[in-house]
BAKOL-785415 format. One record per residue (C-alpha): residue number from 1; residue in one letter; x, y, z. Coordinates in steps of 0.5 Angstrom, whole numbers, plus 500, padded with zeros to 3 digits. Layout:
% residues N
<site NUM,'A',<X,Y,Z>>
...
% end
This chain:
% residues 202
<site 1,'X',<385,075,607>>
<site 2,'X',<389,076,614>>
<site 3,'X',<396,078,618>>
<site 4,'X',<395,073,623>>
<site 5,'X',<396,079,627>>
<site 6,'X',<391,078,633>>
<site 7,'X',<388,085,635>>
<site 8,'X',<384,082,641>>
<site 9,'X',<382,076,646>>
<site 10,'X',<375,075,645>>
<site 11,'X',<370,071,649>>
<site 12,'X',<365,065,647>>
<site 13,'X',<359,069,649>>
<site 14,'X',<354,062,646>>
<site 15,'X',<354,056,641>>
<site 16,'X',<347,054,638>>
<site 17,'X',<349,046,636>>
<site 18,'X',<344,045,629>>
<site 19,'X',<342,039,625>>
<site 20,'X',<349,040,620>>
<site 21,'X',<352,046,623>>
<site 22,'X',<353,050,629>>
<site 23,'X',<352,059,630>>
<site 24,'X',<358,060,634>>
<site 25,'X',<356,068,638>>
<site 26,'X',<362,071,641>>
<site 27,'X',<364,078,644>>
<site 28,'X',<370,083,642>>
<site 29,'X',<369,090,642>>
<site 30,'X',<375,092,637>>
<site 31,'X',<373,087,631>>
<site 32,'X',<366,089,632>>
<site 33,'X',<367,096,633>>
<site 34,'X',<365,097,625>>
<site 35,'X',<364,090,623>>
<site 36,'X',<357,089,619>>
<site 37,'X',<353,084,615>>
<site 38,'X',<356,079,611>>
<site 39,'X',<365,082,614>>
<site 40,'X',<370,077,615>>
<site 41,'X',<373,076,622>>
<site 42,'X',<378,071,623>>
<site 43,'X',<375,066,629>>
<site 44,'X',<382,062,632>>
<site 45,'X',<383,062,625>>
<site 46,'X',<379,060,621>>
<site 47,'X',<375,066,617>>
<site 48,'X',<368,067,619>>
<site 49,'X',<362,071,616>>
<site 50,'X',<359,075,620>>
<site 51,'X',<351,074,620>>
<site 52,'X',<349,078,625>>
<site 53,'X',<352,084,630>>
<site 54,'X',<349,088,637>>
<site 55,'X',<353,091,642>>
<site 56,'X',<359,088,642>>
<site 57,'X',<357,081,640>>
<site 58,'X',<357,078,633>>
<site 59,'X',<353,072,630>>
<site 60,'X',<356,067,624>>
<site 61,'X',<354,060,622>>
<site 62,'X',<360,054,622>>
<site 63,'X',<358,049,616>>
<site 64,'X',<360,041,619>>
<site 65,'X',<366,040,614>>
<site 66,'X',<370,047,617>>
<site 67,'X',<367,044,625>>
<site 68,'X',<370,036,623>>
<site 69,'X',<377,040,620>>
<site 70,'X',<378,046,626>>
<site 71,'X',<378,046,633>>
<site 72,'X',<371,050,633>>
<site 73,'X',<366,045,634>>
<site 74,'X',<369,043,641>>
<site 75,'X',<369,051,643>>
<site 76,'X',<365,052,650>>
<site 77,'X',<361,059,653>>
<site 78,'X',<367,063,656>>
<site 79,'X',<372,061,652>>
<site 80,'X',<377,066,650>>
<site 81,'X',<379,066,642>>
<site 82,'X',<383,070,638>>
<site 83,'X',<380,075,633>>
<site 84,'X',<382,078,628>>
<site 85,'X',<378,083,622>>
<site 86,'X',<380,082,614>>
<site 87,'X',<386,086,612>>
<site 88,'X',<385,092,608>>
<site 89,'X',<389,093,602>>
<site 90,'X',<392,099,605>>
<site 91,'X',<395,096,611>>
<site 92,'X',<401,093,613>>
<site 93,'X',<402,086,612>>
<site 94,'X',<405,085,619>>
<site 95,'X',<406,076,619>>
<site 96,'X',<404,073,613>>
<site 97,'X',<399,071,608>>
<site 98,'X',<394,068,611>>
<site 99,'X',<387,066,609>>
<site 100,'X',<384,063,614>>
<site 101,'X',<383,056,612>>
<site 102,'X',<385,051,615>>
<site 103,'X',<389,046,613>>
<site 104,'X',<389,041,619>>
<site 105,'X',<390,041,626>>
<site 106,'X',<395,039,631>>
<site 107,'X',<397,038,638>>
<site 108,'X',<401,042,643>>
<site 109,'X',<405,037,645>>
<site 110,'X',<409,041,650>>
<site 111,'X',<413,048,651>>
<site 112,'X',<419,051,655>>
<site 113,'X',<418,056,659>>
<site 114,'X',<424,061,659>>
<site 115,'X',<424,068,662>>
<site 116,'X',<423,072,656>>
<site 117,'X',<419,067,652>>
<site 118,'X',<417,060,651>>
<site 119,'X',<419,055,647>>
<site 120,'X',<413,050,644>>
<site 121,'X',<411,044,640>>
<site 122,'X',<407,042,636>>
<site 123,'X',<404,037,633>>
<site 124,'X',<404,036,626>>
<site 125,'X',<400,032,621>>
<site 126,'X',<403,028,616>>
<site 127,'X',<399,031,609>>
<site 128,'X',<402,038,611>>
<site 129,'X',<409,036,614>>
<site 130,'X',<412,037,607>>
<site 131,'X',<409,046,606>>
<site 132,'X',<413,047,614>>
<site 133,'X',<420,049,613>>
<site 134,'X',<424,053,619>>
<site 135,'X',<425,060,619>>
<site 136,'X',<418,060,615>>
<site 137,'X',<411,062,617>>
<site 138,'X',<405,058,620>>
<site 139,'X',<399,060,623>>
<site 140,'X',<397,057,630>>
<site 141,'X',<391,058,632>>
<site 142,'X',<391,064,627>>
<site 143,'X',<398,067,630>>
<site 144,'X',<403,069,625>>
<site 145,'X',<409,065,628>>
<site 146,'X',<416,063,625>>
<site 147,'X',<418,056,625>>
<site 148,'X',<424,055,630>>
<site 149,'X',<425,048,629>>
<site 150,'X',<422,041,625>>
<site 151,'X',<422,035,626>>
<site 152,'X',<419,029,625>>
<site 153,'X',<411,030,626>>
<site 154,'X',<412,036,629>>
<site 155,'X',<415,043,629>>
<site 156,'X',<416,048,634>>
<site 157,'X',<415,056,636>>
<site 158,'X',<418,062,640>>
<site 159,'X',<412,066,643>>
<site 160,'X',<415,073,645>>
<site 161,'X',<411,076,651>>
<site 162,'X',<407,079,646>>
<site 163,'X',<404,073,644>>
<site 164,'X',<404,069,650>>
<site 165,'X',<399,075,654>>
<site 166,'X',<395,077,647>>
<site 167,'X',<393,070,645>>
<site 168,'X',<391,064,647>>
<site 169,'X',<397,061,645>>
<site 170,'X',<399,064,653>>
<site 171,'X',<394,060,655>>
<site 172,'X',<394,053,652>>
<site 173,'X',<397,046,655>>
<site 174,'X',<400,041,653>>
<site 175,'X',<394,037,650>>
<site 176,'X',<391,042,646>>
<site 177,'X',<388,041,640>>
<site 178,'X',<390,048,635>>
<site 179,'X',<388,050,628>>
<site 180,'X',<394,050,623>>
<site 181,'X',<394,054,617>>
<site 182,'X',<400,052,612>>
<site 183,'X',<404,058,608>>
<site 184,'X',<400,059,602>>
<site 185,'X',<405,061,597>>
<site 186,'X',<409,053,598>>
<site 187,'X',<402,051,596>>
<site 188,'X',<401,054,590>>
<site 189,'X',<409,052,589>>
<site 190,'X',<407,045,589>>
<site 191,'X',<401,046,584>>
<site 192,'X',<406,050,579>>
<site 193,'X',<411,045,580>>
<site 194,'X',<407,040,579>>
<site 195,'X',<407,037,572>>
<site 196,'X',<414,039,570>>
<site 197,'X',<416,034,576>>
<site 198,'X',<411,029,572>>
<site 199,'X',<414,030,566>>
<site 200,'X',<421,029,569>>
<site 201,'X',<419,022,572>>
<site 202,'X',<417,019,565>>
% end
């Protein structure tokens, strides 16, 4: 499990397309600094296994459905992306509950520069329109955000300076493609809720 509280920028040191998968090498010194053999590290995201780590780099290993449901399967050597470690049980839960599974993804339609902050739009697929409320939680990217407005196929955020230096947020444009990971908890919601909206309908 994750915050969506990005620690560091890292760097796509190399991506080795196979037959049903790729491994993806990428570079960050804070999440590797005590990462081992089988860790959970959050790649723009999406939750991740490390296979292997060595001076600052770690290896792990994207099935095709997580390369066909993300925005992995388009990285490229040099690419920044946002890392983050799996929260221990004793740490602050600084944004919100995130499991680093990708629900779909949406595209940056556009944003609004402000002088302290930017207002930007996302795009938003139909399935998960319903779980997205303002003033609720959403990860973009894996970044914790809070929606500041919804709108029909779409939503949007305020990136304080924070964001926009510590992440990729800051430097993506309109066109780009990001991973979105819904509030878990409406999910489970929806489930509970569920059969008790089935029985009202009969």
């Amino acid at each position: 499990m994750f915050t969506g509280i990005v620690e560091e920028l890292g760097r796509v040191v190399a991506v080795e397309p196979r037959r049903d998968a790729a491994r993806l090498s990428i570079g960050g010194e804070v999440v590797t600094s005590d990462a081992r053999h089988g860790d959970s590290i959050s790649v723009n995201g999406v939750c991740l296994t490390v296979a292997a780590v060595a001076d600052g780099v770690f290896e792990c290993d994207v099935m095709r459905e997580t390369l066909d449901r993300s925005s992995l399967g388009a990285l490229r050597p040099g690419e920044r992306v946002n890392l983050e470690r799996a929260v221990r049980a004793d740490q602050r839960l600084g944004g919100h509950i995130v499991q680093g599974h990708v629900d779909g993804t949406g595209e940056l339609l556009d944003r609004e520069r402000a002088e302290h902050w930017d207002v930007v739009r996302f795009s938003l697929p139909a399935g998960l329109s319903r779980y997205v409320v303002e003033k609720g939680s959403i990860a973009v990217d894996g970044v914790s955000l809070t929606v500041t407005g919804v709108g029909d196929g779409e939503f949007s955020v305020s990136l304080i300076p924070t964001t926009l230096d510590g992440t990729t947020l800051g430097r993506r444009s309109p066109g780009d493609r990001v991973n979105l990971e819904v509030d878990v908890i409406a999910k489970y919601v929806e489930r509970l809720l569920a059969p008790r909206q089935a029985e009202a309908a009969r």
